[in-house]
C-alpha positions as CSV (number, residue, x, y, z in Angstrom):
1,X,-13.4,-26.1,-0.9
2,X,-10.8,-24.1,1.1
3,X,-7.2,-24.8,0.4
4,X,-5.0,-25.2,3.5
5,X,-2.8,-22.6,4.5
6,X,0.7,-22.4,3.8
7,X,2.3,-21.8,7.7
8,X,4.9,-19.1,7.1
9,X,6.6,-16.7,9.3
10,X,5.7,-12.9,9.7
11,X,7.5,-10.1,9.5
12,X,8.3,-7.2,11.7
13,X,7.4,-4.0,10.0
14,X,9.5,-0.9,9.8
15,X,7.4,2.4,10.4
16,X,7.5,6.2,11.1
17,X,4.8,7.7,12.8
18,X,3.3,11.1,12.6
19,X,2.0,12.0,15.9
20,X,-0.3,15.3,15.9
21,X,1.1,18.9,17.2
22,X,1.4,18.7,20.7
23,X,-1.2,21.5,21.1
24,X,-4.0,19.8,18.8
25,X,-7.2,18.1,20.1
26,X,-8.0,14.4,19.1
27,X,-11.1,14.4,16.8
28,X,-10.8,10.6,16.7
29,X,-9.4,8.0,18.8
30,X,-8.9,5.8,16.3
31,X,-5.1,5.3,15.5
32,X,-4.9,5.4,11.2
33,X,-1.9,3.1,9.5
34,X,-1.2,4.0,5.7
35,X,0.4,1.2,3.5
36,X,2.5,2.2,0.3
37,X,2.2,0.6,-2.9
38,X,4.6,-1.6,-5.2
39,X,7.9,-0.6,-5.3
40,X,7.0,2.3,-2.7
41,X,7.6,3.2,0.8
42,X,6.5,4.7,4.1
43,X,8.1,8.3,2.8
44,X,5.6,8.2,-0.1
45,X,2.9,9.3,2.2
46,X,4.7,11.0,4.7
47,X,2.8,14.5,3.4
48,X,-0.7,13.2,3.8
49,X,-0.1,11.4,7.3
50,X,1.3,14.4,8.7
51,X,-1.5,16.9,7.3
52,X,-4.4,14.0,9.0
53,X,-2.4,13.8,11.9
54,X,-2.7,17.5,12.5
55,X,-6.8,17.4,11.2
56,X,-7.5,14.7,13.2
57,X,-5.3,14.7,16.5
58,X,-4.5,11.2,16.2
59,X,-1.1,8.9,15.4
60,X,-0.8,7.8,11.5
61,X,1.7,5.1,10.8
62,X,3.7,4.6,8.0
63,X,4.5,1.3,7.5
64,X,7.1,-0.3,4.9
65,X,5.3,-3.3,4.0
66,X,7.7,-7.0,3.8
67,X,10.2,-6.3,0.6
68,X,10.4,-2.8,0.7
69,X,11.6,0.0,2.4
70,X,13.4,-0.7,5.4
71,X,10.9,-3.8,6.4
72,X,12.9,-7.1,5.9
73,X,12.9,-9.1,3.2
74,X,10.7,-12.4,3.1
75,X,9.3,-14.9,0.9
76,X,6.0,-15.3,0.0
77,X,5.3,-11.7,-1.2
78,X,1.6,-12.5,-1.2
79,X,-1.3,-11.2,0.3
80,X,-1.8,-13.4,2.9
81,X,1.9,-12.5,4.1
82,X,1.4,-8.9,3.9
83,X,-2.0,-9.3,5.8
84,X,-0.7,-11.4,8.3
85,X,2.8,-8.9,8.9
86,X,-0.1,-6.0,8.9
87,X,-2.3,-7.9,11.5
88,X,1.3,-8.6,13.8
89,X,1.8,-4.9,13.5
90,X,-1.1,-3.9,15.1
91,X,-1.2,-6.5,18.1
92,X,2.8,-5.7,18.7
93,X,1.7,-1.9,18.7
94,X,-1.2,-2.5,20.9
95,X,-3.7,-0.4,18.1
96,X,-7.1,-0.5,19.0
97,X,-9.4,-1.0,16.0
98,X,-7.3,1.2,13.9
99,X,-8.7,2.9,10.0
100,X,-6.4,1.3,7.6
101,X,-5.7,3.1,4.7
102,X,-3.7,1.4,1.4
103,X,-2.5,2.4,-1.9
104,X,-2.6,-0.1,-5.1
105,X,-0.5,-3.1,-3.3
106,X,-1.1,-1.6,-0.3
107,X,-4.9,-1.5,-0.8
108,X,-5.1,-5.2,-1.2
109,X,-3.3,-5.3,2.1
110,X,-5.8,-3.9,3.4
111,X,-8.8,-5.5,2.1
112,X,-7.1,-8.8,2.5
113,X,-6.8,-8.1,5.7
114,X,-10.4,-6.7,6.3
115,X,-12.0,-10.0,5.4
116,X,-9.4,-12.0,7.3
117,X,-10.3,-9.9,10.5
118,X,-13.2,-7.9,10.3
119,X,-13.1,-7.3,14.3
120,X,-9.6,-5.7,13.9
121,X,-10.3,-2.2,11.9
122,X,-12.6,0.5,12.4
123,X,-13.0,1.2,8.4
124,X,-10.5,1.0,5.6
125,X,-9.9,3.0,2.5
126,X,-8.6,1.1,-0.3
127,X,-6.9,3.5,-3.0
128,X,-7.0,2.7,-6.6
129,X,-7.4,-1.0,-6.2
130,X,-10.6,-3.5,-5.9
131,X,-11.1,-6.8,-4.4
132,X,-10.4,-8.4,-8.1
133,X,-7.1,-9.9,-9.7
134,X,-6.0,-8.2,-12.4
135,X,-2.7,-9.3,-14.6
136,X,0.2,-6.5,-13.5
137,X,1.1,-4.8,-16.3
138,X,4.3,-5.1,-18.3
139,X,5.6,-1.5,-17.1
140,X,6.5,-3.8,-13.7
141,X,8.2,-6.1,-15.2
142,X,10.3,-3.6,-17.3
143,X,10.6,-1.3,-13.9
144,X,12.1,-5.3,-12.3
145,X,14.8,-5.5,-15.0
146,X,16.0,-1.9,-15.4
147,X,16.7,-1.7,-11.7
148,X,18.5,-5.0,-11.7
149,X,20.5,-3.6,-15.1
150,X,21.4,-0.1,-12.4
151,X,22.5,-2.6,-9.4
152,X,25.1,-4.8,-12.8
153,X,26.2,-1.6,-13.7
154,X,27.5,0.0,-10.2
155,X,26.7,3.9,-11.3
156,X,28.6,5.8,-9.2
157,X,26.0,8.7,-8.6
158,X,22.2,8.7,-8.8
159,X,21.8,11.0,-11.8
160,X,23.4,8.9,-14.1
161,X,21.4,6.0,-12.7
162,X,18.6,8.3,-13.5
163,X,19.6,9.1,-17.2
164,X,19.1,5.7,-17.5
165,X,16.3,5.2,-16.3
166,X,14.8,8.7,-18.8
167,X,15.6,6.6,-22.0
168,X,12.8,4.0,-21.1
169,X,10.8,5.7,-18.2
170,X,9.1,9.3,-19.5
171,X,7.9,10.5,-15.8
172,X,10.5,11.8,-14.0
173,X,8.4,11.6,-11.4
174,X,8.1,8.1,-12.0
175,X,12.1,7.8,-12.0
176,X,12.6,10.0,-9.1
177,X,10.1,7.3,-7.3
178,X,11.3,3.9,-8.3
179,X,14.8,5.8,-7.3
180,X,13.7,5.7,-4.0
181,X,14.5,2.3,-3.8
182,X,18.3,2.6,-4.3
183,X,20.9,4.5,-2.1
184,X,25.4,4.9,-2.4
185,X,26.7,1.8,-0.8
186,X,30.6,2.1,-0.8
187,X,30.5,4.7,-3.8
188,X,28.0,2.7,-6.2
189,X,24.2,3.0,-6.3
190,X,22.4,-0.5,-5.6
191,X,19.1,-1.0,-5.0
192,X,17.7,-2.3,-1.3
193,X,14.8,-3.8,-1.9
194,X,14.7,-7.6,-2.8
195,X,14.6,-7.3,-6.9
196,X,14.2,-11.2,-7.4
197,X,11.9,-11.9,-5.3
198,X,9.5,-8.7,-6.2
199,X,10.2,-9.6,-10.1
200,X,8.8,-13.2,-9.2
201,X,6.1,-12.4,-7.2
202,X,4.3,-10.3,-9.8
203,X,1.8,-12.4,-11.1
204,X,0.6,-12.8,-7.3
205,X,0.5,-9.4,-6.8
206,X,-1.9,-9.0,-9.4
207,X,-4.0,-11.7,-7.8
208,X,-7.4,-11.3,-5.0
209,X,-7.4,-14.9,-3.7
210,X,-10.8,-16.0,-1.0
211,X,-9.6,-19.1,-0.5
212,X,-6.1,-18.4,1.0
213,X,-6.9,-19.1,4.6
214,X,-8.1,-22.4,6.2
215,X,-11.0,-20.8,7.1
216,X,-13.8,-18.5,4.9
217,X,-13.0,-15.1,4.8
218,X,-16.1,-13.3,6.1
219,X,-17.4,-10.2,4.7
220,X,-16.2,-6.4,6.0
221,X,-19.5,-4.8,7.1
222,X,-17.5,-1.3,8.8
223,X,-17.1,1.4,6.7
224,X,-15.0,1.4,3.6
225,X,-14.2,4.2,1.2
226,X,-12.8,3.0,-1.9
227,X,-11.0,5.7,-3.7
228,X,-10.2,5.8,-7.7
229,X,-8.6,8.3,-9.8
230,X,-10.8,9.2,-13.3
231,X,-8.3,8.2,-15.4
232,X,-7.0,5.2,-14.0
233,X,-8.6,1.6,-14.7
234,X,-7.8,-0.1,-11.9
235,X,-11.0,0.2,-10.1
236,X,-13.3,-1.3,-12.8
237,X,-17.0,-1.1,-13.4
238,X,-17.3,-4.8,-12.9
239,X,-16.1,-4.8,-9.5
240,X,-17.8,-1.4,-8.4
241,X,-21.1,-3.4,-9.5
242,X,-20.1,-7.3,-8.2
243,X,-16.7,-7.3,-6.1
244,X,-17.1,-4.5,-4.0
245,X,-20.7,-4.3,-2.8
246,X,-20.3,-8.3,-2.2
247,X,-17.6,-8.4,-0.1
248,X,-17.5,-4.8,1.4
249,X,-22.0,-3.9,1.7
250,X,-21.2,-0.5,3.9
251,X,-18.8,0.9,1.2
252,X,-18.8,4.4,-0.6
253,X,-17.0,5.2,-3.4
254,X,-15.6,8.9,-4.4
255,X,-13.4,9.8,-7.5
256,X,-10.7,12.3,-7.8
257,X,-9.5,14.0,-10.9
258,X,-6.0,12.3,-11.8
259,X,-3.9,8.9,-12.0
260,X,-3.3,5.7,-10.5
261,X,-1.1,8.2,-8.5
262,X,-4.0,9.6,-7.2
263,X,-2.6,10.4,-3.7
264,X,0.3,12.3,-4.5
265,X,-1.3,14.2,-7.3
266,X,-4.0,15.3,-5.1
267,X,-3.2,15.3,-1.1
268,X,-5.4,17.6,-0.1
269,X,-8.3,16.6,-1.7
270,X,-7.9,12.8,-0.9
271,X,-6.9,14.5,3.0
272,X,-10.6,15.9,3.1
273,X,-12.3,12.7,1.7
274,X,-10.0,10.5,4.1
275,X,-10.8,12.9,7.0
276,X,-14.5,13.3,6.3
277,X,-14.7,9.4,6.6
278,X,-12.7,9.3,9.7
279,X,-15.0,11.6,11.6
280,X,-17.9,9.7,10.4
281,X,-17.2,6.4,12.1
């Protein structure tokens, strides 16, 4: 049985878009939109949206999904939400059958989104996440709380706030992300993004609900390309075997040497698989 929907209101999205040099000739005409992923932005992928821009003569979006970046703030964070704010974004932008490409949070965006509207998107590629719900891990709720401790304790510069953050968090690549987040307000660093409502929306990020709408969610039969790091776990051999040829039959999958963080530790290898896929649809 389908469970009713519950009627909420959509968001307007924030972007930036990478147009291609002004010289360059369109390889696609497909438009490509990249979503970030929990506790992320649209600067995360700024590098790789400008370097397929340029490879493939076409607009990339970056969008801040609803509780992040610049994008307002909004309850439910759920994906239902997020695929509903990503479908408005295209119709108020006028994108015809755009590739959609997401990232963790982002990537469930997407595929929510994909079997919501299969008509709407030429392919997706889901990065380091399946069509499965997974319990978030407790790194998420520790990032949650050590951000709200930073916004109670008014630091009045960003590398104490990032001191801080060293004692618990080891990457300071992971610090210099979730920093991101924050910015001086009036001589004290405070975070922008909705801490209270991300902290109590974990659990459904972790979740990959079918029955959300009032109708069935269909299956995607365009291209998809999931992508997963080697070390990472999040794209299990379970799904790769059940979830993911169920619900997305015309898929491919391709693994690149790294992380969760698969993206930013290698752009232009996941560039090449991203524009390889492009040109084949």
């Amino acid at each position: 049985m389908i469970r009713q929907v519950r009627r909420f209101s959509t968001v307007k999205l924030v972007y930036d878009l990478h147009k291609p040099p002004a010289a360059s000739s369109p390889k696609t005409d497909a438009p490509i939109i990249i979503l970030h992923g929990l506790f992320g932005n649209k600067v995360n992928n700024r590098t790789p949206a400008k370097a397929l821009a340029k490879a493939l003569g076409t607009n990339v979006y970056c969008v801040d999904q609803r509780n992040h970046g610049q994008s307002p703030h909004a309850k439910p964070h759920t994906y239902q939400a997020m695929s509903e704010d990503l479908d408005r974004f295209i119709s108020d932008h006028g994108l015809q059958r755009p590739v959609l490409i997401g990232h963790s949070m982002g990537a469930k965006t997407v595929m929510t989104h994909a079997l919501a509207y299969p008509d709407r998107s030429r392919g997706i590629v889901p990065v380091e996440n399946a069509p499965i719900s997974k319990t978030i891990g407790s790194e998420m709720h520790t990032y949650c709380m050590l951000m709200k401790e930073i916004d109670s304790m008014e630091f009045s510069s960003r590398k104490e706030a990032s001191e801080y953050l060293s004692d618990t968090v080891s990457s300071p690549s992971l610090v210099h992300f979730l920093l991101t987040n924050a910015s001086m307000v009036h001589g004290v660093l405070k975070f922008h993004i909705p801490l209270d409502i991300l902290r109590d929306s974990l659990n459904s990020v972790g979740l990959f609900d079918y029955s959300i709408y009032d109708r069935p969610l269909k299956t995607y039969t365009n291209p998809s390309l999931f992508v997963k790091g080697s070390d990472s776990p999040y794209i299990t051999a379970t799904a790769l075997n059940r979830e993911i040829p169920i619900l997305f039959p015309n898929y491919k999958i391709e693994t690149l040497q790294g992380g969760h963080w698969i993206i930013a530790e290698q752009p232009a290898a996941f560039c090449k698989l991203v524009e390889k896929f492009v040109l084949s649809l």
